[in-house]
LUMSELUM-521610 format. One record per residue: residue in one letter; x, y, z of N, C-alpha, C in turn; residue number from 0; chain. Coordinates in steps of 0.1 Angstrom, whole numbers, m for minus. Layout:
REM LUMSELUM-521610
 res   n.u   n.v   n.w  ca.u  ca.v  ca.w   c.u   c.v   c.w   n chain
   A     X     Y     Z     X     Y     Z     X     Y     Z NUM     A
...
//
This chain:
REM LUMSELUM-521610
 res   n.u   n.v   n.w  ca.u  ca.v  ca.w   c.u   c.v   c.w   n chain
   X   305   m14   127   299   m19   114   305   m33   111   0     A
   X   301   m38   103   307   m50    97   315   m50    94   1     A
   X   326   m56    88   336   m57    77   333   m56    70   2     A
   X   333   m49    54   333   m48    45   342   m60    33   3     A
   X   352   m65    43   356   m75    33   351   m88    39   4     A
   X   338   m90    45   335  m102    51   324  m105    36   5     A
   X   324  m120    33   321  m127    19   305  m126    20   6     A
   X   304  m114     5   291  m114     7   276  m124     2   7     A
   X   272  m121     7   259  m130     6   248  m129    m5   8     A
   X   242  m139   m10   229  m141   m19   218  m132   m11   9     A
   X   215  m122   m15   208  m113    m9   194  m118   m10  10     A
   X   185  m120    m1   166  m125     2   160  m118    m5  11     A
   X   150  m119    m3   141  m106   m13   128  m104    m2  12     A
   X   139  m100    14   131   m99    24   134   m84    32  13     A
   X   120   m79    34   125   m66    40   121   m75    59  14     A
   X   138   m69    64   140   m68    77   137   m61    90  15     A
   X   130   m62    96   123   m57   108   129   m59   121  16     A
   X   138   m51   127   144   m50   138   135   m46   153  17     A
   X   128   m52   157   118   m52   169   104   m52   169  18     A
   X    96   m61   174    83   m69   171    77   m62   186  19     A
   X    76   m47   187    65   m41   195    56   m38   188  20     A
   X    50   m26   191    33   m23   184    44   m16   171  21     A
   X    51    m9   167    56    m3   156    60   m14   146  22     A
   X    71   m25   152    74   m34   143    66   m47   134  23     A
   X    56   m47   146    42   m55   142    34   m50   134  24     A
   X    32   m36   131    23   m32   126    33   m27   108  25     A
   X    43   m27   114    55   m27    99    48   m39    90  26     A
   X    53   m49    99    49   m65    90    43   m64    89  27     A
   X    28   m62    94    13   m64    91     9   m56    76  28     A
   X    15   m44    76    12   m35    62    20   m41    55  29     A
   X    36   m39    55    42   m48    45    36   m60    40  30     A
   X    35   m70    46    25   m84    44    14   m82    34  31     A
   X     4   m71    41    m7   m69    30    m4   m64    21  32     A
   X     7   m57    15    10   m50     1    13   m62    m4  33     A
   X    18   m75     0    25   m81   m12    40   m87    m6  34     A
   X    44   m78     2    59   m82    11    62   m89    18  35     A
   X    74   m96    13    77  m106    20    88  m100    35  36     A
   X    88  m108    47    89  m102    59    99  m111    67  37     A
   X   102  m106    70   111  m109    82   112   m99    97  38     A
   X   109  m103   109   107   m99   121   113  m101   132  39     A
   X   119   m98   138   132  m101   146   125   m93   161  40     A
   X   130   m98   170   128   m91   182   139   m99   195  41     A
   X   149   m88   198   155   m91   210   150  m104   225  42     A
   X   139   m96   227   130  m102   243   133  m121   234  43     A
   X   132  m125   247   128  m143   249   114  m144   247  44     A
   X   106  m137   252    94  m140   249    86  m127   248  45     A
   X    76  m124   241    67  m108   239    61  m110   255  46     A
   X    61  m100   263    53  m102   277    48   m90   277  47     A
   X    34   m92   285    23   m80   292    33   m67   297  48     A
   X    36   m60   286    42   m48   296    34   m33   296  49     A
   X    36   m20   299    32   m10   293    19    m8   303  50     A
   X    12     5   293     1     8   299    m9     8   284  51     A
   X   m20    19   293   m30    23   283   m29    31   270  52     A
   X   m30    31   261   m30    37   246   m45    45   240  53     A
   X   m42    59   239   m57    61   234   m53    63   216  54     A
   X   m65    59   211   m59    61   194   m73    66   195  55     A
   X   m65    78   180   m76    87   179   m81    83   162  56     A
   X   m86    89   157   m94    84   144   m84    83   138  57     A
   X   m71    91   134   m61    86   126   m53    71   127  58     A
   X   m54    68   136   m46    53   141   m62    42   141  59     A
   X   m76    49   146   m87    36   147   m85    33   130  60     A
   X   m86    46   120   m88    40   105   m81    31   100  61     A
   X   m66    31   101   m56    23    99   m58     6   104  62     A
   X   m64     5   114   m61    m6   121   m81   m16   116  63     A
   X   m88    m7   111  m100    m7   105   m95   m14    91  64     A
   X   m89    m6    82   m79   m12    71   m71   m25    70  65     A
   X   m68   m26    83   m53   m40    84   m66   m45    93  66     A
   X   m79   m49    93   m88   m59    95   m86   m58   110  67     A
   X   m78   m50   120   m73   m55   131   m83   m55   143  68     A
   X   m96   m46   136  m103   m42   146  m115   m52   154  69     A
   X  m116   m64   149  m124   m77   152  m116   m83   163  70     A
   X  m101   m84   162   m93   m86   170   m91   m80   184  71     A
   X  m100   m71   185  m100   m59   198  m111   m61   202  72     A
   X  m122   m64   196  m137   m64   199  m138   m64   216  73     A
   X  m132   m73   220  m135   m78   231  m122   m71   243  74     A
   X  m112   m61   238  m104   m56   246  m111   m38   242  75     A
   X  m109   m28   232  m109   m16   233  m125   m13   240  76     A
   X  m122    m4   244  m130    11   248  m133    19   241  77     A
   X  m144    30   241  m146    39   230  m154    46   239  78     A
   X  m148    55   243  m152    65   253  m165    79   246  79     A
   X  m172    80   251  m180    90   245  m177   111   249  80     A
   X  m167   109   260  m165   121   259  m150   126   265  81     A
   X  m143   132   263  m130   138   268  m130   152   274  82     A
   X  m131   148   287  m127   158   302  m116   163   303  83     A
   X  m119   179   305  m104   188   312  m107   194   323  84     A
   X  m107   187   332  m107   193   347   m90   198   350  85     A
   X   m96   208   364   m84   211   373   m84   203   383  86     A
   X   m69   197   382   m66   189   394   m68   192   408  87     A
   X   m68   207   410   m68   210   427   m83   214   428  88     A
   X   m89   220   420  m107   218   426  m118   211   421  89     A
   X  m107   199   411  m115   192   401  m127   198   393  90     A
   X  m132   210   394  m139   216   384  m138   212   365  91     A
   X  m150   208   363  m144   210   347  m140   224   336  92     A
   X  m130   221   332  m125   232   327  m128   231   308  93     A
   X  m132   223   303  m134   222   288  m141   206   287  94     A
   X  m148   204   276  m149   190   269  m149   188   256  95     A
   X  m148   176   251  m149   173   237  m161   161   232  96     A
   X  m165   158   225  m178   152   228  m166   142   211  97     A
   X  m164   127   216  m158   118   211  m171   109   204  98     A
   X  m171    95   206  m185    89   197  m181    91   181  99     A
   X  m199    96   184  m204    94   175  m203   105   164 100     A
   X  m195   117   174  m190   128   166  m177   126   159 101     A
   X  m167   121   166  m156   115   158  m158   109   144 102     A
   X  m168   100   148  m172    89   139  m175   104   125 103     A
   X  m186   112   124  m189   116   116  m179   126   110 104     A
   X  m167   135   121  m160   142   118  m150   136   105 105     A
   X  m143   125   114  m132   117   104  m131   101    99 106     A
   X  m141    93   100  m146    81    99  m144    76   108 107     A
   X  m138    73   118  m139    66   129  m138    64   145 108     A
   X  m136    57   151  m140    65   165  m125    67   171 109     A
   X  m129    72   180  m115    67   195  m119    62   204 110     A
   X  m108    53   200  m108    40   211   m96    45   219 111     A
   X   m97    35   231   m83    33   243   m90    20   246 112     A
   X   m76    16   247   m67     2   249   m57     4   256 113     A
   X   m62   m14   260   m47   m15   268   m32   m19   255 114     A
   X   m19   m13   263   m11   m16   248   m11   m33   248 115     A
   X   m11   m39   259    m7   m55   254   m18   m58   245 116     A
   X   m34   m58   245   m41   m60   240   m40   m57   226 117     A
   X   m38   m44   221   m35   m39   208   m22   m47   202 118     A
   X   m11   m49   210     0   m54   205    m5   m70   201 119     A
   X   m15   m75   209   m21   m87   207   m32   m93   190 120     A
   X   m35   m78   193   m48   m76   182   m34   m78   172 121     A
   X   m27   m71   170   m18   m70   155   m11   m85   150 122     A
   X    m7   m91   163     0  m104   162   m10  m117   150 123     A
   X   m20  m110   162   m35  m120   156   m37  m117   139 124     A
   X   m39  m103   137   m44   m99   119   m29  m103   113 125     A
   X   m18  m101   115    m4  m103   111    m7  m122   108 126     A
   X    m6  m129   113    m5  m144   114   m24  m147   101 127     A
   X   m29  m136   104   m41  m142    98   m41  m133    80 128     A
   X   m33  m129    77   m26  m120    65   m16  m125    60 129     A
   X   m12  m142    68     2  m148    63    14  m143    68 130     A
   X    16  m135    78    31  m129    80    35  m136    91 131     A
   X    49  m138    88    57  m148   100    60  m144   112 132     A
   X    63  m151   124    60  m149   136    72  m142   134 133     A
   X    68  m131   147    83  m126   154    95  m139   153 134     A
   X   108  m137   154   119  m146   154   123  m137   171 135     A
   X   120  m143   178   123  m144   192   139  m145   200 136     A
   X   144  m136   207   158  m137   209   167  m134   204 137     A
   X   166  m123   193   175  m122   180   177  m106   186 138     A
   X   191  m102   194   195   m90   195   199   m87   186 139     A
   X   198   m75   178   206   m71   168   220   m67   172 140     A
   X   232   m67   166   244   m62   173   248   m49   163 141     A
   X   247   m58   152   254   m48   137   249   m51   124 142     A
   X   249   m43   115   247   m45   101   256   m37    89 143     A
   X   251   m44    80   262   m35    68   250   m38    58 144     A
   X   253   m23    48   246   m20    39   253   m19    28 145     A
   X   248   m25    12   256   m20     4   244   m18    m4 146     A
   X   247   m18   m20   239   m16   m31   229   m25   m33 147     A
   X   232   m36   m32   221   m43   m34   210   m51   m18 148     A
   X   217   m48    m8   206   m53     4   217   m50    14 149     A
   X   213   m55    26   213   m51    41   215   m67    48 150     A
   X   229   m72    51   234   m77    65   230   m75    76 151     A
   X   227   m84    81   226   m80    99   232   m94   108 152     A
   X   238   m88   120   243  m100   128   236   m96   142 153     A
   X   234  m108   145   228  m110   160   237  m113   168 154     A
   X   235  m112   182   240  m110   195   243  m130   198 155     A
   X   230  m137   194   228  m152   191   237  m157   181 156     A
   X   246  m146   176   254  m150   163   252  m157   153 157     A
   X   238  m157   152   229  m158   135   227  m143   131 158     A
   X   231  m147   115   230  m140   108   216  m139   100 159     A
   X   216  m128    92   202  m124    77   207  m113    67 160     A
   X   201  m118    63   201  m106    51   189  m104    44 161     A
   X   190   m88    39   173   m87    31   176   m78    23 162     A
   X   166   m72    16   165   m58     7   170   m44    14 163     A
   X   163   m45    27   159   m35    31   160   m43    50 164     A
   X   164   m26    54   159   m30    73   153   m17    81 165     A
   X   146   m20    85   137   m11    97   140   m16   108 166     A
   X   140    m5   112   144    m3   128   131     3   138 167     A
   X   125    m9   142   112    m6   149   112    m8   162 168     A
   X   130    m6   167   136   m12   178   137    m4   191 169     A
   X   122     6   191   119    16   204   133    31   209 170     A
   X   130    28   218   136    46   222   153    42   222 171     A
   X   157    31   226   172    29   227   177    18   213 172     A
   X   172    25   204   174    18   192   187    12   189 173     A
   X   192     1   187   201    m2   180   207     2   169 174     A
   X   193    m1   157   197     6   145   196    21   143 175     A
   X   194    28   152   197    40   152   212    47   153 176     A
   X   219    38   165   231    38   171   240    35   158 177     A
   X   237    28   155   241    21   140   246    30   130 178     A
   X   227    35   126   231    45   112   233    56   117 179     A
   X   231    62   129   231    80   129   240    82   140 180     A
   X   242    72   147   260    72   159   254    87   171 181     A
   X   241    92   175   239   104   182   235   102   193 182     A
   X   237    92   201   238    90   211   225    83   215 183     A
   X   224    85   235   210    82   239   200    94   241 184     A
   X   189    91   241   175    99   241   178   105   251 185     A
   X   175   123   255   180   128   273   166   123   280 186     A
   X   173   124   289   158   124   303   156   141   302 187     A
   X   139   140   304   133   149   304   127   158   322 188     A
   X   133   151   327   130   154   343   116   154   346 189     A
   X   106   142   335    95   138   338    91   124   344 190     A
   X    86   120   351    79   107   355    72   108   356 191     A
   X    65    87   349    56    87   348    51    75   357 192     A
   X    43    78   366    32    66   372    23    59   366 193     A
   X    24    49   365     6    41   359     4    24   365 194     A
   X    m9    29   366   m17    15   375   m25    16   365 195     A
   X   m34     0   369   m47    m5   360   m52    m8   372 196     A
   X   m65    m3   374   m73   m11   383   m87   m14   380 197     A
   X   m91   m22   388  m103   m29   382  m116   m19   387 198     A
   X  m127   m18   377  m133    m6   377  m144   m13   390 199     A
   X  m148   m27   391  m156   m33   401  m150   m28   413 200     A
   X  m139   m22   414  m135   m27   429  m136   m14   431 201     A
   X  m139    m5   427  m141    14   429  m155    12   432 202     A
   X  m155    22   444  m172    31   444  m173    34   431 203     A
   X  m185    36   431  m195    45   417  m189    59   415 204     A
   X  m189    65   426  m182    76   422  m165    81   416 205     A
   X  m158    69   416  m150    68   410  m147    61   400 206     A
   X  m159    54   394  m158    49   378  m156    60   371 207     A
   X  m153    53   358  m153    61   349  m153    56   334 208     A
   X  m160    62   324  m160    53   312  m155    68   301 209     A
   X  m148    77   308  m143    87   300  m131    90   299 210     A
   X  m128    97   288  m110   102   291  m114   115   294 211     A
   X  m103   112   310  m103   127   316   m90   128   318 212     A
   X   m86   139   319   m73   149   317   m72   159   334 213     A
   X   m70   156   341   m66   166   351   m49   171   350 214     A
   X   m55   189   353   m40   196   351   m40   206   367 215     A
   X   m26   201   362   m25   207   374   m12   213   383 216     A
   X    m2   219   389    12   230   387    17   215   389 217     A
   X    28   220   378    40   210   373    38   193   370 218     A
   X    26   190   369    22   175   368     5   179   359 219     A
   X     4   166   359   m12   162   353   m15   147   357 220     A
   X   m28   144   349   m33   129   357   m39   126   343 221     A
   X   m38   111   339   m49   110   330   m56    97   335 222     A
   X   m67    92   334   m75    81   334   m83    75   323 223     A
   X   m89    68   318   m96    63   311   m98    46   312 224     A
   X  m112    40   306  m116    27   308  m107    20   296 225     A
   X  m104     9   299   m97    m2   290  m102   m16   293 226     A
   X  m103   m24   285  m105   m41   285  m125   m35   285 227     A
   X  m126   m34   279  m141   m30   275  m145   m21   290 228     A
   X  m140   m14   292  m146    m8   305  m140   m15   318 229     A
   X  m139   m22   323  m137   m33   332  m125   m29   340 230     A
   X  m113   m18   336  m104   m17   342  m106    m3   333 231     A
   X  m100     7   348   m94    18   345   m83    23   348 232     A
   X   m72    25   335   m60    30   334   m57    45   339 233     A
   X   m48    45   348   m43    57   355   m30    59   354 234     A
   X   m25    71   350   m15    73   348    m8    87   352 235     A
   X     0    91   362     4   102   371    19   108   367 236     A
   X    15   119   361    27   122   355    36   132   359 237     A
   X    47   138   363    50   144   376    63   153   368 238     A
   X    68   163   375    81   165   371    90   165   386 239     A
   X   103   158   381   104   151   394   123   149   388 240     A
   X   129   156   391   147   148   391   150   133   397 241     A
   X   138   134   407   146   121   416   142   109   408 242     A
   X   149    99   408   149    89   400   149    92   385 243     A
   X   152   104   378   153   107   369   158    97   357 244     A
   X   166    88   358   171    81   352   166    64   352 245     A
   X   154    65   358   143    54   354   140    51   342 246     A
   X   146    39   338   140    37   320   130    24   320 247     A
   X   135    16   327   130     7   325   114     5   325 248     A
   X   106    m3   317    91    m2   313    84    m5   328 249     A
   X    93   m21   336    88   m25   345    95   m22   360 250     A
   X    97   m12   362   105    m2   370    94     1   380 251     A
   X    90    m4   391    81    m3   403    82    10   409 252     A
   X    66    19   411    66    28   419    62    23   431 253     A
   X    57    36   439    54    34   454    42    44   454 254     A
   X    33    35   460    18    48   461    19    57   472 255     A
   X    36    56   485    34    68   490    41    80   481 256     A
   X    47    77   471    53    89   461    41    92   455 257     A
   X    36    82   450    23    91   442    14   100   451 258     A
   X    13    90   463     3   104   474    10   117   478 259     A
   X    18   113   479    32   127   478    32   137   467 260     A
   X    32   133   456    29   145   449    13   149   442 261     A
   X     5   139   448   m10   146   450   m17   152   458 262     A
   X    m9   152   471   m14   157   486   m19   169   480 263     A
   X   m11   182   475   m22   194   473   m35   193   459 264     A
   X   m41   181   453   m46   181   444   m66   177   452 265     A
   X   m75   180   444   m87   174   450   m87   158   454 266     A
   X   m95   162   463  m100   148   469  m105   133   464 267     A
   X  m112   139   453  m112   130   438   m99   119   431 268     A
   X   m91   128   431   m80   124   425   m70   114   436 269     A
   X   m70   119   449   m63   113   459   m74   104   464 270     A
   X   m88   100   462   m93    91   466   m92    78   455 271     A
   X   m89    82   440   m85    74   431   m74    67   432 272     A
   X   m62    73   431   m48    67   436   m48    60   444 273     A
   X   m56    64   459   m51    58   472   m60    45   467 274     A
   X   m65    39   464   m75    25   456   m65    20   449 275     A
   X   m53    22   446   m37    14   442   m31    10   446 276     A
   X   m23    m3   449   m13    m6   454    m1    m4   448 277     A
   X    m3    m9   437    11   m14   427    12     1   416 278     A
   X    22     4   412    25     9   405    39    12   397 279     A
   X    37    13   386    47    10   373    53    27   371 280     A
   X    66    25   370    74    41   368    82    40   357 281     A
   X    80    51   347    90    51   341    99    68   335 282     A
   X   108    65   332   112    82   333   109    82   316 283     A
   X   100    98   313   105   101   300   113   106   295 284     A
   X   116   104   281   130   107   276   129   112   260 285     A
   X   137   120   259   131   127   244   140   127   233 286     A
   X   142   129   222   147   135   213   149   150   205 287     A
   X   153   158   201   151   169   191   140   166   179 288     A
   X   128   174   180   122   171   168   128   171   157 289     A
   X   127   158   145   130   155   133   128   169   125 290     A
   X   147   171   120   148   182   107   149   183    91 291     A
   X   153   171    89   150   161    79   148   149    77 292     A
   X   146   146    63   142   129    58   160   126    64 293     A
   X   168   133    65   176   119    59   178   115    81 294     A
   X   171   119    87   171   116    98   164   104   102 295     A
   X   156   103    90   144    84    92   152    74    79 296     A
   X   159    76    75   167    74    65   179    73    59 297     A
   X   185    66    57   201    63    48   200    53    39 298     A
   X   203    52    26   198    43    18   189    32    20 299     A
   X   195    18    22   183     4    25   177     8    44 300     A
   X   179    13    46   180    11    65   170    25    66 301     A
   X   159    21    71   147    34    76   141    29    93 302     A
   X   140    40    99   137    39   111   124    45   112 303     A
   X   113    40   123    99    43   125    99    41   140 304     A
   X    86    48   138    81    47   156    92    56   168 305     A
   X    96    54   177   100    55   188   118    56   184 306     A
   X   119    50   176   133    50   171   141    59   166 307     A
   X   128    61   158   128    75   148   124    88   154 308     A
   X   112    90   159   106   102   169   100    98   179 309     A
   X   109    93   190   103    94   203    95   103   209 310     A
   X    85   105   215    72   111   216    69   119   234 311     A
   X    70   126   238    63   129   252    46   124   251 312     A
   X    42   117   262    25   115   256    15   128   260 313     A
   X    20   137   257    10   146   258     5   154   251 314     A
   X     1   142   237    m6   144   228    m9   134   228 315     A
   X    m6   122   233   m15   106   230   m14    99   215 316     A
   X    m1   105   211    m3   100   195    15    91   194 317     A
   X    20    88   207    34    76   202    28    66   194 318     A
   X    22    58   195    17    43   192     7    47   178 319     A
   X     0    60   176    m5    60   167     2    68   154 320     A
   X    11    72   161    27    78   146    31    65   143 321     A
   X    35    55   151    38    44   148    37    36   136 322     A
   X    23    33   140    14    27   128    13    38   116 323     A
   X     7    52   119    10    61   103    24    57    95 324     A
   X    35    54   105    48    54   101    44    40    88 325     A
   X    43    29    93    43    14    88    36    12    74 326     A
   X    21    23    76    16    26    62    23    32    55 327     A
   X    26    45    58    33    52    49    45    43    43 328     A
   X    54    34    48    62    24    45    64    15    36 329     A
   X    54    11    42    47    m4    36    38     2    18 330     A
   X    36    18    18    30    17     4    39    22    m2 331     A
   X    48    29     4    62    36    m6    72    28    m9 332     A
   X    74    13    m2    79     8   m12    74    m7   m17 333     A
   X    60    m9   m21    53   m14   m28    52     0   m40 334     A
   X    49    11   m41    51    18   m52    64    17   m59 335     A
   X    72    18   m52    86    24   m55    90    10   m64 336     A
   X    91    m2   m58    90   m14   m63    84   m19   m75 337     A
   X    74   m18   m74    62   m20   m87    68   m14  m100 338     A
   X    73     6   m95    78    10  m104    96     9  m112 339     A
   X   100    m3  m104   111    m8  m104   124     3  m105 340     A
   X   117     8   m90   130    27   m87   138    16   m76 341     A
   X   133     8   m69   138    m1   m58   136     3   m47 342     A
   X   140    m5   m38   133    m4   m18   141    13   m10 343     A
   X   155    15   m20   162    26   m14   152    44   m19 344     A
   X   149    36   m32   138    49   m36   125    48   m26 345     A
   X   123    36   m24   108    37   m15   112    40    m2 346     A
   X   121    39     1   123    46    18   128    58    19 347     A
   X   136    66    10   137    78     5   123    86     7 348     A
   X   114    78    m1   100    84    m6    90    83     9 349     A
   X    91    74    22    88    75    29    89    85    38 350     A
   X   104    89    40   110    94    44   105   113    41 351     A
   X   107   110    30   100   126    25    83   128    31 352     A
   X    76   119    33    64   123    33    58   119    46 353     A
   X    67   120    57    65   115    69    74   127    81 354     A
   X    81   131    77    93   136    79    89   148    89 355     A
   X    80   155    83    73   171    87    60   168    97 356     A
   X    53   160    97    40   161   102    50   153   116 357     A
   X    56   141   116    66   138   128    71   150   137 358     A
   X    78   155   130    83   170   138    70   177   143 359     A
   X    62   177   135    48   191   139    46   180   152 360     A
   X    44   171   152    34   160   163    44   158   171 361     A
   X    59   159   174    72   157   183    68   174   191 362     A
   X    65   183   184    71   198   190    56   202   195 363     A
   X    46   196   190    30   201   198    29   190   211 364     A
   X    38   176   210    39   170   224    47   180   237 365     A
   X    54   182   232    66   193   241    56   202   247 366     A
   X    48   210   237    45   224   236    34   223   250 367     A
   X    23   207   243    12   203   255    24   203   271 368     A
   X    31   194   272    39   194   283    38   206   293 369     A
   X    45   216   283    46   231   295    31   235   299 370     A
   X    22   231   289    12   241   291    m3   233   303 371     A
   X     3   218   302    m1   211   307    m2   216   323 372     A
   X    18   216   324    23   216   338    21   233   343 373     A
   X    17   246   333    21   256   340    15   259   352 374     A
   X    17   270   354    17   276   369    14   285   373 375     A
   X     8   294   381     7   311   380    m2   316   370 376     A
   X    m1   326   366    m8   334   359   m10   328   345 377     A
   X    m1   317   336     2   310   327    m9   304   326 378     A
   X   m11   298   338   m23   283   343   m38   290   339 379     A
   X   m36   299   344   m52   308   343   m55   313   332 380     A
   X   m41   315   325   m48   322   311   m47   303   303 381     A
   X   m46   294   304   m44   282   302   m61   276   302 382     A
   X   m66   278   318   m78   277   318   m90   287   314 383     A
   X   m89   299   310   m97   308   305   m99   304   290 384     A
   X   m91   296   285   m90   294   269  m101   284   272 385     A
   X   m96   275   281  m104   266   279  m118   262   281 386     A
   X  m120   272   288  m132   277   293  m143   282   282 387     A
   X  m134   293   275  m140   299   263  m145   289   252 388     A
   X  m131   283   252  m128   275   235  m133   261   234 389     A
   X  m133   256   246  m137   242   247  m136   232   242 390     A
   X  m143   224   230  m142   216   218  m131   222   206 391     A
   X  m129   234   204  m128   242   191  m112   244   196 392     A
   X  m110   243   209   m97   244   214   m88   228   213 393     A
   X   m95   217   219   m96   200   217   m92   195   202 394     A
   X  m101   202   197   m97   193   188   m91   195   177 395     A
   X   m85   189   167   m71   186   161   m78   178   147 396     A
   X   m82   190   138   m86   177   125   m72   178   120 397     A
   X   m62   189   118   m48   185   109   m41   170   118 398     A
   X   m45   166   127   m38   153   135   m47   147   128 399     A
   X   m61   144   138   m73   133   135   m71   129   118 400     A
   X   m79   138   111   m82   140    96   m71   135    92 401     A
   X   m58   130    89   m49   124    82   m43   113    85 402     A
   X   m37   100    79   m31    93    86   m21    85    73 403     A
//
């Protein structure tokens, strides 16, 4: 931490934002619109194309509907009309869900998938066009101190800031997490993840695709879907695997004979998809304990969101779209809290309380998808007989969709 006897400072009347990915961007973007003045900091030299595909479901499209951001995408999302659950080894369909135009009527609006750079793109764009100042580029955080009236921070660049308030939108190896809660690193989960983009011209017909499909299958799964208006389809191979277990890195190179390696017993479908890859991106997942209380996103001026706060398994599809719930919920708890002059420590308190629980529900039904994704045996079958039965009514999720 800082010194405490180091000479304190004329405090800003800026709330501070510790990493400018899709969580920290989309912080500024809501803050901005309430009225808030911003400050946005990000480690990297430069924001670069990393990551993969993102599906946002109506809770994350309405949000981004709201922060104007959706003109900004026009020409990058997808909006798939239906979601496939096949089995990976006889490719049979095993359930669907009919997306569209039923979304649209269920909870106001659709699901889309995107690529993440694109979305990260779209927010940059509505952020800059709402008045909010560019990311500050290069700015590692190292340390901060908090007192009564605002929040210090020193950089790695050995420039300093100060503000009201700081968020920590600084992903899975948080700084400001290390900071306020001292609990270490995220474990590895003994999952890996493959993903390629490839371009949907360069596939036979029979391997387009303009839907989100789900293949399951013993101890792994597959997902695909269209991104960049169709034009490329995102694949992503998810495995349970020790070896290389300790892969973090975003741009961490696979190899498509590993991927054919652990598809060899899956349909023909699926290993005629893959083998159409060259390149492919690994990364290992890594998890946290679902969130048991507020004071876990929370210590007086300093609140953590996104990835920082509840890092996510994606098998629920909702990291990047907690994200953004997180930044609203934020961005109006302390524009209330404010207004009602309780101050930024009451408004992140008050975020904190009403974020706290649905986090954990959406952290422990990621987990829960994981096993049931990957089972095996007799598990798998009564896995697929639900879904067989229950179909849509099993899919879908208004306590997720319906709120944001």
């Amino acid at each position: 931490m800082l010194s405490a006897s180091e000479h304190p400072w004329q405090v800003s009347d800026q709330v501070l934002i510790a990493g400018a990915g899709i969580g920290g961007v989309s912080c500024a973007l809501a803050c901005t619109r309430v009225g808030l003045s911003v400050a946005l900091y990000e480690k990297a030299e430069q924001l670069s194309e990393v990551g993969a595909g993102i599906q946002l479901g109506p809770n994350a499209m309405r949000l981004l509907q709201a922060w104007d951001v959706t003109p900004h995408l026009s020409e990058a999302i997808a909006y798939p009309q239906r979601l496939v659950v096949r089995s990976g080894t006889s490719g049979r369909a095993l359930a669907q869900m009919e997306l569209g135009s039923g979304m649209v009527a269920r909870y106001g609006a659709p699901y889309g998938v995107v690529h993440r750079a694109d979305l990260h793109r779209a927010l940059l764009q509505a952020l800059a066009r709402a008045g909010g100042a560019e990311p500050r580029l290069g700015h590692a955080l190292e340390d901060f101190r908090q007192s009564d009236q605002g929040v210090d921070l020193r950089f790695a660049n050995h420039t300093q800031a100060n503000g009201l308030a700081l968020i920590g939108a600084d992903g899975i190896g948080s700084r400001v997490r290390q900071v306020l809660l001292s609990d270490g690193p995220a474990r590895p989960t003994g999952h890996l993840a493959y993903r390629t983009l490839i371009s949907q011209a360069d596939l036979p017909a029979r391997l387009r695709c303009d839907e989100v499909v789900v293949w399951l299958a013993p101890g792994m799964h597959v997902v695909q879907y269209p991104v960049r208006q169709g034009q490329c389809l995102n694949l992503v191979v998810i495995v349970q695997d020790q070896l290389n277990a300790d892969v973090f890195d975003w741009d961490r190179s696979g190899t498509a004979l590993d991927v054919q390696r652990h598809l060899h017993d899956q349909c023909t479908h699926l290993r005629d998809l893959a083998g159409t890859a060259s390149q492919w991106g690994l990364w290992s997942l890594r998890v946290r304990k679902p969130l048991s209380s507020p004071g876990e996103l929370v210590q007086g001026r300093v609140a953590l969101v996104g990835d920082a706060a509840h890092p996510m398994l994606p098998y629920l599809a909702q990291g990047a779209s907690m994200a953004m719930e997180d930044a609203q919920a934020l961005a109006s708890s302390l524009q209330r809290a404010c207004q009602s002059g309780l101050g930024e420590a009451a408004g992140l308190q008050a975020y904190a309380i009403e974020r706290w629980a649905r986090q954990s529900r959406v952290q422990k039904r990621s987990m829960r998808n994981g096993r049931i994704f990957h089972a095996r045996g007799p598990v798998s079958w009564g896995r697929n007989l639900a879904l067989r039965v229950l179909g849509q009514r099993l899919l879908d999720m208004p306590w997720l969709y319906g709120q944001s």
